[in-house]
Backbone as CSV, one residue per row, in Angstrom:
resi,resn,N_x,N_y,N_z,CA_x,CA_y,CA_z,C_x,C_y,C_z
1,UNK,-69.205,94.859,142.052,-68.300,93.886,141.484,-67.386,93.330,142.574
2,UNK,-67.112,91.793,142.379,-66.027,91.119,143.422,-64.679,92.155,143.637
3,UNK,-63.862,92.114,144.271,-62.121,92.533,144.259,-61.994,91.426,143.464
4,UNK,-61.797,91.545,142.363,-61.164,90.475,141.262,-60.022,91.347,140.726
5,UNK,-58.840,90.649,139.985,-57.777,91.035,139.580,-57.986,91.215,138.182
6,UNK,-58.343,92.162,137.392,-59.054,91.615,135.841,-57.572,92.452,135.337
7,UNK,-57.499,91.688,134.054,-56.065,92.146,133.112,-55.777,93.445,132.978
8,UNK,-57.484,94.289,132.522,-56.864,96.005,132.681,-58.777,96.510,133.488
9,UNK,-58.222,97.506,133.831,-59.137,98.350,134.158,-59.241,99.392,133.179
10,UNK,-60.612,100.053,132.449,-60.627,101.056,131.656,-61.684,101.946,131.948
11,UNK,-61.800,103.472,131.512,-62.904,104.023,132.013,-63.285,104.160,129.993
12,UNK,-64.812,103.861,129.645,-64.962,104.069,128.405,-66.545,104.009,128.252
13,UNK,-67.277,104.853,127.348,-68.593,104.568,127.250,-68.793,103.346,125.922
14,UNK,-68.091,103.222,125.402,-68.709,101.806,124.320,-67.235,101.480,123.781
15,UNK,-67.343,99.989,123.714,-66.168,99.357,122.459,-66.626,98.580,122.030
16,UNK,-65.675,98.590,120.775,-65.778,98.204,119.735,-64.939,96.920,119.098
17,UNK,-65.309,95.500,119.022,-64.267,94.687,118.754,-63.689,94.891,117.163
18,UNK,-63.067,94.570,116.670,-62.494,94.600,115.669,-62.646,93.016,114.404
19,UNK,-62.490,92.914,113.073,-62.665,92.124,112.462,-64.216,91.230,112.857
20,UNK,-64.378,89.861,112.870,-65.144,89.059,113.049,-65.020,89.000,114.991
21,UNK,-64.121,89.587,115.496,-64.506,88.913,116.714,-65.216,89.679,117.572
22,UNK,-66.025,88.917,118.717,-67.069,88.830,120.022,-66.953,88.930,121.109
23,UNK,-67.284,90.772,121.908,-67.119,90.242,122.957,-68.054,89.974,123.657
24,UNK,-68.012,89.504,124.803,-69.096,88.953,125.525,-69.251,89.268,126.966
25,UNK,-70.050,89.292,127.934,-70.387,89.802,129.457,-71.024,88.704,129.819
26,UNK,-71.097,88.561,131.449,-71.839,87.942,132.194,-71.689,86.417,131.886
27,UNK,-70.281,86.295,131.396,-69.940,84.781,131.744,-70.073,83.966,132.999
28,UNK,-70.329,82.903,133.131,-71.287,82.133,134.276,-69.844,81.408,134.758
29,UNK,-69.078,81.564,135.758,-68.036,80.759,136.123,-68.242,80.216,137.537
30,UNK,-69.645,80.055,138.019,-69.902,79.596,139.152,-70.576,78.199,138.823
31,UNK,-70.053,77.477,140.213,-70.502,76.098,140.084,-72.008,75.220,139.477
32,UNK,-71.976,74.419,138.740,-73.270,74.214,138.181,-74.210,73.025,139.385
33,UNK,-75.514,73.469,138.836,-76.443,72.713,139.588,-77.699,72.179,139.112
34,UNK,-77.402,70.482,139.382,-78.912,70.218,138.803,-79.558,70.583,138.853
35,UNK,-80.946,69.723,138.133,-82.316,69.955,138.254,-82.857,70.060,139.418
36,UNK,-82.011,68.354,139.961,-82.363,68.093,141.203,-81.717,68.465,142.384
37,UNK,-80.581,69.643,142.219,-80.387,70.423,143.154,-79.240,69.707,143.696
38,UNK,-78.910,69.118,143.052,-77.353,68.885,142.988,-76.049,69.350,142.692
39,UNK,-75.303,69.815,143.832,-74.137,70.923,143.091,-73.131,70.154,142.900
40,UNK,-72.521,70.608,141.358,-71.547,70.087,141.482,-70.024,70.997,141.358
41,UNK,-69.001,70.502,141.520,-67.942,70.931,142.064,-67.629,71.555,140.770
42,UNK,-66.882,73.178,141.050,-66.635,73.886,139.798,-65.107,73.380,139.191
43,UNK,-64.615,73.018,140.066,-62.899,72.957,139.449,-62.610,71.297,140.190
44,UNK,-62.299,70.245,139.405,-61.517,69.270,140.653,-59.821,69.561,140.334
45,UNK,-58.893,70.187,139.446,-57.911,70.576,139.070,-57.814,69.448,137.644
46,UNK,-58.811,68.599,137.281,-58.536,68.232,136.291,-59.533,68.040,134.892
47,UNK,-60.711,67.751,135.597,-61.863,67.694,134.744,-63.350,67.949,134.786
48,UNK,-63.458,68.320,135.982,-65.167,68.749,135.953,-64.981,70.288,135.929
49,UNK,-64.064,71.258,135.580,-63.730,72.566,135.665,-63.962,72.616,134.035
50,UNK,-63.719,71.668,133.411,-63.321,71.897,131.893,-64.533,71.693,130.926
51,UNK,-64.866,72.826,130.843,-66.481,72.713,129.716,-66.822,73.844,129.702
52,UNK,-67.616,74.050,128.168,-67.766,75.211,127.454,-68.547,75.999,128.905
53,UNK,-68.523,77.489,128.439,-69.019,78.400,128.979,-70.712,79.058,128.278
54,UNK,-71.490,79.667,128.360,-72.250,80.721,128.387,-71.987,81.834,128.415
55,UNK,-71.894,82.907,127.588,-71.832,84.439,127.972,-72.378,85.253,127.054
56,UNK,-72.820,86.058,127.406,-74.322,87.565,126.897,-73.229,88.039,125.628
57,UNK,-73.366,88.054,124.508,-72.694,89.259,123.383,-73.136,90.523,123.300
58,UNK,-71.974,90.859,123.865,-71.974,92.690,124.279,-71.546,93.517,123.186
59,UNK,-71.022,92.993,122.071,-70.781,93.570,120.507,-70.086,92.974,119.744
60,UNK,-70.309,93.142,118.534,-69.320,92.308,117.439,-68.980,92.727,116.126
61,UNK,-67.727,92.236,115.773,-66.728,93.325,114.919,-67.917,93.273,113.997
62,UNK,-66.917,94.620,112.710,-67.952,94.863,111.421,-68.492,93.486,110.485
63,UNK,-67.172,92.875,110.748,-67.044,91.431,109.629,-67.891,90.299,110.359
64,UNK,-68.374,90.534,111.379,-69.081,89.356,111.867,-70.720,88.922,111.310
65,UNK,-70.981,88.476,110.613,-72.328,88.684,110.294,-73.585,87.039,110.975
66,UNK,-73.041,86.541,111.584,-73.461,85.626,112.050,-73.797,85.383,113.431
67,UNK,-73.571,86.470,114.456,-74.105,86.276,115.707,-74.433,87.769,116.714
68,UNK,-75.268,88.277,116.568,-75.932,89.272,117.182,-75.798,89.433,118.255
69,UNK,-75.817,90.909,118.783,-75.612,91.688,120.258,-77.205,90.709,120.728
70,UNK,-77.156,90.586,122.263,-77.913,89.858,122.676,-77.920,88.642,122.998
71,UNK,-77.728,88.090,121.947,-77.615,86.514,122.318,-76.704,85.798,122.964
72,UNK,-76.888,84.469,123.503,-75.924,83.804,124.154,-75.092,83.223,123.753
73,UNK,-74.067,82.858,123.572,-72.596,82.185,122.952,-72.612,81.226,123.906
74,UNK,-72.147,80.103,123.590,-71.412,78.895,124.030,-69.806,78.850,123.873
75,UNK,-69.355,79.376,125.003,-67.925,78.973,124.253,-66.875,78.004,124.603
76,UNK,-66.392,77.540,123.773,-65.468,76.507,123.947,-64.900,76.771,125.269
77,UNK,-64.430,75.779,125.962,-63.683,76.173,127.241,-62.132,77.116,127.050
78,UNK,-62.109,77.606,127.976,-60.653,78.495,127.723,-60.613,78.918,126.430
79,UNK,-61.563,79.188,126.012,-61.513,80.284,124.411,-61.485,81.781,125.020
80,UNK,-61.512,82.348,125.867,-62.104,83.410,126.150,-60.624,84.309,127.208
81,UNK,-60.694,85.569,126.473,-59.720,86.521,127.151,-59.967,86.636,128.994
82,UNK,-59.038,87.464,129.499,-59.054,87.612,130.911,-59.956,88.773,130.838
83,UNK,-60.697,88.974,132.236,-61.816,90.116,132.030,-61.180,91.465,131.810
84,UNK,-62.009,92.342,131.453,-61.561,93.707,131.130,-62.547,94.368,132.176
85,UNK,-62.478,95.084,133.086,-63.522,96.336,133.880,-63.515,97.021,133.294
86,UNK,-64.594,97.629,132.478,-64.804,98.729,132.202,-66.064,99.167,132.970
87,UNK,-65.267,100.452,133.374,-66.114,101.711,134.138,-66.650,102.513,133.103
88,UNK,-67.776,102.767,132.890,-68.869,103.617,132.627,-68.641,104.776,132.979
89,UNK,-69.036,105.604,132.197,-68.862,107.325,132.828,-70.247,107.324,133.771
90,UNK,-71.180,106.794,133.538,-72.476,106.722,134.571,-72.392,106.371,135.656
91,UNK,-71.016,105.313,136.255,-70.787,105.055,137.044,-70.773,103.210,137.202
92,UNK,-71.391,102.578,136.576,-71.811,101.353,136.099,-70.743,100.292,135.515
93,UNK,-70.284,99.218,136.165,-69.492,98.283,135.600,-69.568,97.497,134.935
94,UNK,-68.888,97.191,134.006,-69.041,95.963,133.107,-67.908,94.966,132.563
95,UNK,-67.534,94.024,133.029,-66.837,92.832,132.370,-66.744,92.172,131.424
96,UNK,-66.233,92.690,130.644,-65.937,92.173,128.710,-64.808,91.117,128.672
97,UNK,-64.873,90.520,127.795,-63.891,89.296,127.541,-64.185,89.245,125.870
98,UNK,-63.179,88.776,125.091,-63.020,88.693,123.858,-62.998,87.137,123.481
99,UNK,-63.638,87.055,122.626,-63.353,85.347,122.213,-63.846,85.248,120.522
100,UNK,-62.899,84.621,120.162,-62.946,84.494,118.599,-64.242,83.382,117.938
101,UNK,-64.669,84.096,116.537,-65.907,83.741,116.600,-65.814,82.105,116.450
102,UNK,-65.030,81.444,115.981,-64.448,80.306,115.660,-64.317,79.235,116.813
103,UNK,-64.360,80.095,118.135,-63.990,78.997,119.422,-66.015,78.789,119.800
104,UNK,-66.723,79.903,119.396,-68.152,79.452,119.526,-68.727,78.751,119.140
105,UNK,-69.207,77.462,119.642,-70.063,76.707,119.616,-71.597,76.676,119.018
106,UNK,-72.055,77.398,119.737,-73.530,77.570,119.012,-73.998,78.771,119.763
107,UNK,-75.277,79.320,119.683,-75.766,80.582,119.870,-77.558,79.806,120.358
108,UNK,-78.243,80.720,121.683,-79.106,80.691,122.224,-80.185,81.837,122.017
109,UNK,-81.300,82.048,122.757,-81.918,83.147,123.308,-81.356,83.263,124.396
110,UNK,-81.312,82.094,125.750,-81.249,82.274,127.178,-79.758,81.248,127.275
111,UNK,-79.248,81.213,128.127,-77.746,80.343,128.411,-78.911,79.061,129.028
112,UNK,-78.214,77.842,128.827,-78.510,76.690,129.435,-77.284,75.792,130.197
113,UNK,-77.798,74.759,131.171,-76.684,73.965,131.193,-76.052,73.290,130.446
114,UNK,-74.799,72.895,130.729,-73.912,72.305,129.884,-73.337,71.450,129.915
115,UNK,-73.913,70.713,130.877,-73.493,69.238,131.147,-74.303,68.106,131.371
C-alpha cells in the first residue's frame, strides 16, 4: 500500500456496514485513459477531477437488498468516506470506504469508463 494518510487505521478480520449502507474497495482514483491512449488529466482544480467513481462492494448492511458483495458501484462523485486501512490478521491490506446506497448510480459486473 502507498504512505497514504487514511482517516483510521484498524486491525480486524471482517466488517460489517450497518442499515442499507455499502462499503466498497479498490476505488479507481487514478487518471483516466482513452481508447486511444489518451491521458487525461485527473484533477484541473475545477472540473475534469469531478465524476462518478467505480469501486468493488466489499459488504452491505442487513437492509440492503439491492446490490451484492462483488459487484461494481458507480458512485456519485464525492459520495464516498475517507479510506479506512484495515489490516488483516493474515497480514493483508485492505481499503474500505463507506458510501450510501442512495449516492449509487448504477451497478456493473466489471467497472468501466466514465467519461
Amino acid at each position: 500500500m502507498k504512505n497514504i494518510d487514511y482517516a483510521h487505521h484498524i486491525e480486524a478480520d471482517d466488517i460489517s456496514p450497518i442499515k442499507d449502507h455499502v462499503l466498497v474497495q479498490d476505488m479507481n482514483f487514478q487518471a483516466p485513459v482513452t481508447k486511444g491512449g489518451v491521458f487525461l488529466p485527473n484533477d484541473d482544480g475545477e472540473s475534469s477531477g469531478i465524476r462518478p467513481r467505480w469501486a468493488k462492494v466489499h459488504a452491505v448492511g442487513p437492509e440492503q437488498k439491492e446490490i451484492n458483495v462483488g459487484e461494481w458501484a458507480l458512485v456519485d462523485h464525492g459520495r464516498w468516506t475517507r479510506g479506512i486501512l484495515v489490516k488483516k490478521p493474515n497480514g493483508s491490506e485492505l481499503v474500505l470506504r463507506r458510501v450510501d446506497f442512495k449516492d449509487i448510480l448504477g451497478v456493473s459486473d466489471k467497472p468501466t469508463n466514465t467519461y
